[in-house]
C-alpha positions as CSV (number, residue, x, y, z in Angstrom):
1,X,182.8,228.9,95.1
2,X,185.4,226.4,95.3
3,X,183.4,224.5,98.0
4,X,180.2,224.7,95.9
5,X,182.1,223.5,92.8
6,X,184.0,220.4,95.1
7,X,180.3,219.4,96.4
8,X,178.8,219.5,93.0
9,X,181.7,216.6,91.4
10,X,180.2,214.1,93.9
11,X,175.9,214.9,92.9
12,X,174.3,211.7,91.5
13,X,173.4,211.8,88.3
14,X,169.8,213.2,87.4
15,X,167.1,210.3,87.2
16,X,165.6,212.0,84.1
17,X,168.6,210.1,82.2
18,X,166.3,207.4,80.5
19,X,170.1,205.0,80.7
20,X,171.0,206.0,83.9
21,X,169.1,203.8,86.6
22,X,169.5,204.3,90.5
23,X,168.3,200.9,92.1
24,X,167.9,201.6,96.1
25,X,168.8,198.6,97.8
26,X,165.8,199.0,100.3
27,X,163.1,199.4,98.0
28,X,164.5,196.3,96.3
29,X,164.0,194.6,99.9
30,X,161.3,196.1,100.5
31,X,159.8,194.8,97.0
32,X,160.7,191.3,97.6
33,X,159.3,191.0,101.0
34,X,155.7,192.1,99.6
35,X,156.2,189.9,96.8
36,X,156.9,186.9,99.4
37,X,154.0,187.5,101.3
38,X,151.8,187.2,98.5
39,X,151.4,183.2,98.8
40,X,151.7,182.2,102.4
41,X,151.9,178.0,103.5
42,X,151.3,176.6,106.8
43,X,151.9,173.4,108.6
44,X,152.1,172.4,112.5
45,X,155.1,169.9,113.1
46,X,155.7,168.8,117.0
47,X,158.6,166.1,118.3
48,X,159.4,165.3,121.7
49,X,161.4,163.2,123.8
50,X,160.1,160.2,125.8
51,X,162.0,157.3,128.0
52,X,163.5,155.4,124.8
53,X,161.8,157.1,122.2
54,X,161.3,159.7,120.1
55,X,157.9,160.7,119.0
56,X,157.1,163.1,116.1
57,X,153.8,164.6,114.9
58,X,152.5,166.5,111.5
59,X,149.0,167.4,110.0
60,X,148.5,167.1,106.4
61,X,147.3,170.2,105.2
62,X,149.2,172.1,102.4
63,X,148.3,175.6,101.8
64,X,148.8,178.4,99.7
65,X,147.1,181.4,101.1
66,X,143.9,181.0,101.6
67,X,143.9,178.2,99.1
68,X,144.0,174.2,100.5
69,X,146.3,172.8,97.8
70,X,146.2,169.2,99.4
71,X,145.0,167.0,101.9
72,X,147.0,164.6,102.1
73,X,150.6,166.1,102.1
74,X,153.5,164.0,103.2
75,X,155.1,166.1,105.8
76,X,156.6,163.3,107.8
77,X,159.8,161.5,106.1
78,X,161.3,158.1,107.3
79,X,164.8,159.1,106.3
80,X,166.6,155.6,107.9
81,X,165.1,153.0,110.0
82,X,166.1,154.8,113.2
83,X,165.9,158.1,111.5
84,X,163.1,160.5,110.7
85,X,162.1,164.3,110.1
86,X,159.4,166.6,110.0
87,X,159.5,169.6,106.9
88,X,157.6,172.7,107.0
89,X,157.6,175.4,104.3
90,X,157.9,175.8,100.9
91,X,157.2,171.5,99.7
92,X,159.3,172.0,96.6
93,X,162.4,172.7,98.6
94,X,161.9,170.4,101.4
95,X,161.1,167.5,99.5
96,X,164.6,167.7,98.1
97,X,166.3,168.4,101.2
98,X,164.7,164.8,101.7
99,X,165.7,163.3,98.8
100,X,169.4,164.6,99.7
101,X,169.8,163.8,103.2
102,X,168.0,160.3,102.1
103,X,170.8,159.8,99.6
104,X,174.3,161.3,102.0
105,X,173.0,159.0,105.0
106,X,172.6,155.5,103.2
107,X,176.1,156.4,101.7
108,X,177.6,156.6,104.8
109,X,176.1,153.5,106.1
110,X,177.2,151.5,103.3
111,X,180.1,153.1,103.3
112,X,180.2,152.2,107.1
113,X,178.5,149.4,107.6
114,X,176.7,151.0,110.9
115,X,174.2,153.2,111.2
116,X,174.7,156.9,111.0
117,X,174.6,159.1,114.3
118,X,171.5,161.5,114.6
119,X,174.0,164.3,115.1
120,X,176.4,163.2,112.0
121,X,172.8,163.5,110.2
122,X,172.2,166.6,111.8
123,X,175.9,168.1,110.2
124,X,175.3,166.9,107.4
125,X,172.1,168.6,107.0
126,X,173.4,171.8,108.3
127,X,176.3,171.8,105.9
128,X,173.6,171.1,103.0
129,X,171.7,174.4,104.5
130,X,174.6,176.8,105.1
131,X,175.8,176.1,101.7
132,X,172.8,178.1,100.3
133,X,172.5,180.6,103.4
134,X,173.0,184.0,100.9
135,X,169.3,182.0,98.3
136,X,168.4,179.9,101.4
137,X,166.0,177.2,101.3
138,X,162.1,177.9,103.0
139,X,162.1,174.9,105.3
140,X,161.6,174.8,108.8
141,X,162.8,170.7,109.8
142,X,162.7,168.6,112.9
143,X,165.0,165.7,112.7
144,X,164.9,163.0,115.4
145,X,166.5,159.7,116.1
146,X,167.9,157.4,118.2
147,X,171.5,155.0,118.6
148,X,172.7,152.7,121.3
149,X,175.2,155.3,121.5
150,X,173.6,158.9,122.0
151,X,170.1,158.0,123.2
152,X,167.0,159.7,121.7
153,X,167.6,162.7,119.8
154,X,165.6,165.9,118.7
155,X,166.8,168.8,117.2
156,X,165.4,171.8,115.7
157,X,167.4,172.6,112.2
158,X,166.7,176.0,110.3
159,X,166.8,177.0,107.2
160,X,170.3,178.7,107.6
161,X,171.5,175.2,108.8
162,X,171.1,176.0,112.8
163,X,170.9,173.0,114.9
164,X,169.1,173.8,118.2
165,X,168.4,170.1,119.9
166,X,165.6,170.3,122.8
167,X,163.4,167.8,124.6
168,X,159.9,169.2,122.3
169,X,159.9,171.5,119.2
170,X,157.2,173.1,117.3
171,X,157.9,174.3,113.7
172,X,155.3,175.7,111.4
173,X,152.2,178.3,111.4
174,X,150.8,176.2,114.2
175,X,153.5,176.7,116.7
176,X,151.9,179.8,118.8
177,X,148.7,176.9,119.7
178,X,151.1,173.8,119.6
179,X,153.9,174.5,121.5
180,X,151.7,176.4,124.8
181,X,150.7,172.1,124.9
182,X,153.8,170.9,124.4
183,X,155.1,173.0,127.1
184,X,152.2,172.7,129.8
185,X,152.2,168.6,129.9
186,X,156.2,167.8,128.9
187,X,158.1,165.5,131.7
188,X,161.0,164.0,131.6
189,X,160.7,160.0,131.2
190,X,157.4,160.1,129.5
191,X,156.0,156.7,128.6
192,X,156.1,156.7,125.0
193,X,152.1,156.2,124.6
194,X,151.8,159.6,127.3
195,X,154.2,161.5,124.7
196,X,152.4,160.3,121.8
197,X,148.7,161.5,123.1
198,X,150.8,165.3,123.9
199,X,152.2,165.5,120.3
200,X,148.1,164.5,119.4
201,X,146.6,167.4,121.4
202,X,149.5,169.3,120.5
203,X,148.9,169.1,116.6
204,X,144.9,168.9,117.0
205,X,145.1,172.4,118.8
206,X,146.4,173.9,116.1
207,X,144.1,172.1,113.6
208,X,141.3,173.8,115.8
209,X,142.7,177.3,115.3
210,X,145.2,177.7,112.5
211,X,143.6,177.7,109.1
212,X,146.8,176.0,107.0
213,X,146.9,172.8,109.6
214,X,144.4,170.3,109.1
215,X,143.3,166.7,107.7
216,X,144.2,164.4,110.4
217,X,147.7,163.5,111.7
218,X,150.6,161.5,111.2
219,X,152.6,160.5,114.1
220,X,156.1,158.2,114.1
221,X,157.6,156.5,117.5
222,X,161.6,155.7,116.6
223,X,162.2,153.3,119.8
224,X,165.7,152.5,121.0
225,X,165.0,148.5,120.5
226,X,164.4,149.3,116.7
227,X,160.3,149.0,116.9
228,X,159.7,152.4,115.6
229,X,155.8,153.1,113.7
230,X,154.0,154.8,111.8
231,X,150.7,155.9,112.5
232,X,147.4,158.5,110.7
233,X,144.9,159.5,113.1
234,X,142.1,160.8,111.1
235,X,140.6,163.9,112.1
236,X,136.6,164.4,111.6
């Protein structure tokens, strides 16, 4: 009896209770991953190093589901002259990680009359990220650069503010189709106009088979003597 009545102090109160109300984390979890896969987006991003270069790649497509909300989404961001990056995810959230890591890097170069290292832009960024790691932002980024100082750069930044730098990155729906490309025709040393047709096939195979990547493709060369471009190659 005396075990029975000890057991009994710690029983949750009955459900029936209309102002009693026992949330389970789980179902909450559960609830919010459903809810999140309602409304899908896709993108194919691709970057990867050459002899004195960086090249990066993006289609256009912005999607929402099944739904083609534009055609001619800005996906590739000149951030500084010698500076660029790649955003995948939710647009609303990576066009203000743009704006912001637009605005912290030309107030460092003012501030230090020099332009900023890729990996001081890459801290920054991953400060701006981790910050908001418990509500994080949906971005997948690419950042790429290159200074007399460090050479090309490429680095793979997630949404939790990792920084993975590699010689060619994939980010976005299209990476299953983009990065078996990347991966079968990447040298060391490439010419810059050899890397720039891998980061085309790369990009145009996932146009072929992933439904959110489409309507031609911007590509960016950031050279070591300053010369970097901007290219769209139309896609019929």
């Amino acid at each position: 009896m005396r075990k029975e009545k000890f057991l009994n102090t710690f029983k949750l109160p009955s459900t029936r209770n209309p102002d009693i109300k026992i949330i389970d984390p789980m179902e909450k979890l559960q609830k919010k991953s459903v809810e999140q896969n309602i409304i899908k987006t896709g993108t194919t991003t691709v970057g990867l190093i050459c002899k004195d270069a960086v090249i990066l790649g993006t289609d256009r497509r912005a999607s929402m589901a099944y739904y083609i909300a534009s055609k001619t989404a800005k996906k590739l961001h000149k951030i500084q002259d010698h500076l660029f990056m790649t955003i995948a995810g939710s647009v609303a959230d990576a066009q203000y990680i743009v704006d912001i890591i637009k605005a912290e890097t030309t107030i460092f170069q003012l501030e230090k009359e020099r332009p900023i290292q890729v990996k001081s832009a890459a801290r920054i960024l991953s400060n701006i990220l981790y910050q908001k790691k418990m509500s994080p932002y949906e971005v997948g980024l690419i950042l790429a650069g290159i200074t007399e100082e460090e050479g090309p750069i490429l680095m793979d930044i997630g949404s939790y503010g990792s920084i993975l730098p590699d010689d060619y990155i994939a980010v976005g729906s299209g990476t299953p189709f983009a990065i078996g490309v990347l991966e079968a025709n990447y040298k060391k040393n490439l010419p810059p106009e050899e890397g720039k047709k891998i980061c085309v096939d790369a990009v145009k195979s996932s146009i072929i088979r992933d439904m959110a990547s489409g309507n031609g493709i911007d590509i960016a060369i950031i050279r070591k003597d300053g010369a970097s471009s901007e290219e769209f190659i139309p896609i019929s």
